[in-house]
N, C-alpha and C positions, 0 to 999 in steps of 0.2 A: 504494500500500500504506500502511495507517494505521499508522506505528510509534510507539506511545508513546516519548517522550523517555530514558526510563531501560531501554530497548531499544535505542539505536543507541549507534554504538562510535565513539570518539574515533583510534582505530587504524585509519588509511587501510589496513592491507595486508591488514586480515581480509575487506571485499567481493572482494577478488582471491583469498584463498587460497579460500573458498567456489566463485566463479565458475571457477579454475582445478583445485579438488580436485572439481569437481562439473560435468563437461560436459556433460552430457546434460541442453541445457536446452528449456522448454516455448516455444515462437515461439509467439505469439498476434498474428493479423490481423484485421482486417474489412474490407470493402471496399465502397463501393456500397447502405450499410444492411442488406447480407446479415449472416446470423446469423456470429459470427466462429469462425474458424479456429483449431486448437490443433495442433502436432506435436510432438513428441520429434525433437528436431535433435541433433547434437552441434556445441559450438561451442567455437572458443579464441580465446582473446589471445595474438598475438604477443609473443616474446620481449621486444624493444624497447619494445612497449606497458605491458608488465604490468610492467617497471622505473619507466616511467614514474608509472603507476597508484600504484606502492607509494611510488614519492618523492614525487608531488603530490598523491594525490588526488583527482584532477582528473579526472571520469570524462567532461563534456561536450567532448564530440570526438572520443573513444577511436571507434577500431573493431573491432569483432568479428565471427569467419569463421565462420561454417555451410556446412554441403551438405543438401541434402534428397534425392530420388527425385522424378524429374521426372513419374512418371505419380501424385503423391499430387497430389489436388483442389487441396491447398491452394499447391500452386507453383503452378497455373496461373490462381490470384487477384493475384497477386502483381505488382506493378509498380514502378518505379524512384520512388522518392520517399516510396512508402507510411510511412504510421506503423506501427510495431511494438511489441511487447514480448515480452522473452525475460526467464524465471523460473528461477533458479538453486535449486535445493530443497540444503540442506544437512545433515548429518547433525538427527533430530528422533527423540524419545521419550515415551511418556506417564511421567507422573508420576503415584503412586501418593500420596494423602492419609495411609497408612500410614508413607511415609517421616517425615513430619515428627511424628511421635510428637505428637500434640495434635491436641483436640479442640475444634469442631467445626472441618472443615477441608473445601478441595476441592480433587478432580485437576484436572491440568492436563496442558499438552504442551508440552514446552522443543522448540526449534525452530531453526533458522537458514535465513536466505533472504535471495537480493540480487535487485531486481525493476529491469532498466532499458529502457527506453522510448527510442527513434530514430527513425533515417526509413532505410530498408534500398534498397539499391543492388544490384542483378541483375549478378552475372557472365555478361558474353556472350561472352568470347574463351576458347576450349578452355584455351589454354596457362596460361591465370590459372585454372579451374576445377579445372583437374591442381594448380596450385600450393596450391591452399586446401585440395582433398581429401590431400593429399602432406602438407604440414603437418601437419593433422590427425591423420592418422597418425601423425608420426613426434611428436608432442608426443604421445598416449597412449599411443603405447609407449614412451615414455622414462616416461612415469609410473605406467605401467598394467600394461605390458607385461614381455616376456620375452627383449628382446635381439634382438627380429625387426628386419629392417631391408627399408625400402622398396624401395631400389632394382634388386633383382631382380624386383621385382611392375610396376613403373613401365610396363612394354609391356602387362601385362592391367589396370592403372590405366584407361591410353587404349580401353582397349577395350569398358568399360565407362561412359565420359566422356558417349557421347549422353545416357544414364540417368541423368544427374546434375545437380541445379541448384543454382550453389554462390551464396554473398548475403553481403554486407557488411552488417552494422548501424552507421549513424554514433550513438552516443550524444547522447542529450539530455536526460535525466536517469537519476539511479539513485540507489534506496534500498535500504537493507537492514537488518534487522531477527535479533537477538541475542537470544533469549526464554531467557535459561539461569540462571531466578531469581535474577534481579539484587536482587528486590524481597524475599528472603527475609536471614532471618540469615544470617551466614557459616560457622555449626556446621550450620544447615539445605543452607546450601549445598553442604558438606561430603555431609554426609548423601547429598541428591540424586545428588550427582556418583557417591557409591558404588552407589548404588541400580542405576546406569546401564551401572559399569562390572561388573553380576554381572550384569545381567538379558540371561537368549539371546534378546531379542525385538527384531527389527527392528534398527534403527542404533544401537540405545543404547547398544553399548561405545562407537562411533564418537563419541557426543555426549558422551559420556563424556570424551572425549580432546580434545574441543575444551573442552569446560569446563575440565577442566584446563593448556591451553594459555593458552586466554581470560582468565584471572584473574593480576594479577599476580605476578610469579617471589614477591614477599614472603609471599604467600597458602602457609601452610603444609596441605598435604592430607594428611590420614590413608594412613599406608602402609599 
């Protein structure tokens, strides 16, 4: 991914709050010179890892857990070693050239996205399969959820384990990219940020509320 300079974040914990407020990420393979593969997986970082992630930084080596459906094409491309890439999409809005009151001007699209690239490792023992799908769960309903709790489902888990093919991705790089008009003023900035937080369209409260996370506590925003 090509990130301009004045687009990436000196804040190691924001590629983790992106990749951890945003599981549902796009696995992309190829294999063989075939055309490549795209799925919608959900994936997480373990507890320990993602402590790790926000103190170091250090994303070469991390591992992260998917499951997919074992009758989709693209599991049965799939082998121990392969290279991968998994697309974190983060809250993202268009920008309207009317925000910035000045002329002549152009739209744009503020955006957030972490792109990391491995070599992905196949779970073949059920009991590690149950554990990454179980995980899974229980890390989005602690963040997503409603207080549901696994362990009454755990027997129709196994039951459905044949159907399922769960993957480790060992990292080997990650980039990620902040587009939230870094490059405008800061009364424009302002501006933007309101723009996003009134418009009903798509995630733009949501980008709204990272912009205003994103900018320093000093950054005074229009109440």
């Amino acid at each position: 991914m090509f990130v301009p300079q004045h687009y990436r974040t000196d804040d190691r914990r924001w590629p983790v709050r992106i990749v951890q407020d945003n599981p549902l990420a796009l696995l992309m393979s190829t294999r063989d010179g075939r055309a490549p593969f795209a799925s919608h997986v959900p994936v997480i970082v373990l507890p320990r890892q993602r402590e790790e992630l926000e103190r170091t930084g250090r994303w070469q080596g991390a591992v992260l857990h998917g499951h997919m459906n074992r009758a989709n094409p693209h599991w049965k491309s799939l082998v121990d070693g392969q290279p991968a890439g998994l697309v974190f999409q983060g809250p993202a809005g268009y920008v309207s050239p009317a925000v910035y009151n000045t002329s002549p001007a152009v739209p744009t699209w503020n955006f957030t996205a972490v792109h990391v690239q491995g070599r992905l490792k196949l779970v073949a023992d059920e009991e590690a399969t149950l554990g990454v799908v179980s995980a899974t769960a229980r890390q989005l309903e602690e963040r997503f959820g409603a207080r549901w709790t696994v362990e009454p489902s755990v027997d129709h888990f196994r039951q459905i384990l044949p159907g399922v093919g769960a993957f480790e991705l060992r990292v080997e790089e990650c980039d990620s990219m902040f587009k939230l008009s870094q490059e405008k003023e800061h009364e424009v900035r302002h501006a933007v940020m309101d723009w996003c937080a009134r418009s009903p369209r798509g995630r733009s409260n949501d980008l709204a509320a990272v912009m205003r996370d994103y900018y320093p506590p000093t950054t005074t925003w229009p109440s």
